[in-house]
C-alpha positions in Angstrom: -3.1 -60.0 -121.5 -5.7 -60.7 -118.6 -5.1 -59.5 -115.5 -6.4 -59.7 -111.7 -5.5 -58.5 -108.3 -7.2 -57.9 -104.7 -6.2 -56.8 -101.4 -5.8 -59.3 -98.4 -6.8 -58.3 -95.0 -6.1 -54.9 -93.7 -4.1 -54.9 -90.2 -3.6 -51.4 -88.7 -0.1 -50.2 -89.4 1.0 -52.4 -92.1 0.7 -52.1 -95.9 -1.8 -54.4 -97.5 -0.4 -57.0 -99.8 -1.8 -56.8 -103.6 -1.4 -60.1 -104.9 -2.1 -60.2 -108.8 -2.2 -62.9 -111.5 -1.1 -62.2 -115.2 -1.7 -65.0 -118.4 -0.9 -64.1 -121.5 -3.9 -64.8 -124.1 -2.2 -64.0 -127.4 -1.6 -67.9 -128.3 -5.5 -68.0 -127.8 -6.1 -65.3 -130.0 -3.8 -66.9 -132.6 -6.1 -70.3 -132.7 -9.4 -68.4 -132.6 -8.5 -66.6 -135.8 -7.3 -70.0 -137.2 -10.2 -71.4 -136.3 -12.9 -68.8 -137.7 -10.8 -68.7 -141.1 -11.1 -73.2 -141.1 -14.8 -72.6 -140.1 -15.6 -70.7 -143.0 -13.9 -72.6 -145.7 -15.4 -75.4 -145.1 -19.3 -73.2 -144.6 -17.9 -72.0 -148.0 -17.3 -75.6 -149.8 -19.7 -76.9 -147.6 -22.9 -74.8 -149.5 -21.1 -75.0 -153.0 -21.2 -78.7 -152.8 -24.6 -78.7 -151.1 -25.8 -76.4 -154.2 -23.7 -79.1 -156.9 -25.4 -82.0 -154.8 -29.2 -80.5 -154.9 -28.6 -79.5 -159.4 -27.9 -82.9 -160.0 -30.6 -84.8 -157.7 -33.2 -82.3 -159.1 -32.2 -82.8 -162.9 -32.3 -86.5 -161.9 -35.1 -86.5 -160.7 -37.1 -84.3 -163.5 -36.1 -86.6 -166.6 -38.7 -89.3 -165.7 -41.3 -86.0 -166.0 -39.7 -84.4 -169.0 -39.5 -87.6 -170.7 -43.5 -88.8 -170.1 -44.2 -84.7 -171.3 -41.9 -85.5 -174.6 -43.9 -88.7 -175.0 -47.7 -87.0 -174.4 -46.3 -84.6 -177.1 -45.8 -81.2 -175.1 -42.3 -80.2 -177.4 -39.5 -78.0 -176.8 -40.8 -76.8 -173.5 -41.1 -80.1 -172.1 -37.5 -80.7 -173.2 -36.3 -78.3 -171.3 -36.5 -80.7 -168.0 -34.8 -84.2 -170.6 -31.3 -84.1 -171.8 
């Protein structure tokens, strides 16, 4: 709950008036713990799909080399990189 008040002006011999506003902020709360819990799910399948996404381009990517290192006679090792 957020809450503000002030005095008015003072005249002598008469109470001041307090005037004071009230909203209730719990509903907002609610959504901004929604929100951070959404927000990291997706930072959470965001990077493991990133991660998937960046293994198979790289492996892609390497055959062309491991299979030119098979092919100039380099072995095992080079097959490391060809599958």
């Amino acid at each position: 709950m957020v809450s503000a008040g002030f005095r008015t002006g003072y005249e002598e011999g008469k109470k001041p008036l307090v005037v004071q506003l009230a909203q209730d902020r719990s509903e907002d709360e609610d959504f901004l713990w929604e929100f951070r819990l959404l927000l990291a799910g997706v930072f959470v399948v965001g990077s493991g799909t990133a991660a998937v996404n960046g293994y198979v381009v790289a492996r892609r990517g390497l055959k062309p080399v491991g299979a030119g290192a098979l092919s100039a006679g380099f072995g095992l090792r080079a097959g490391l990189f060809y599958h």
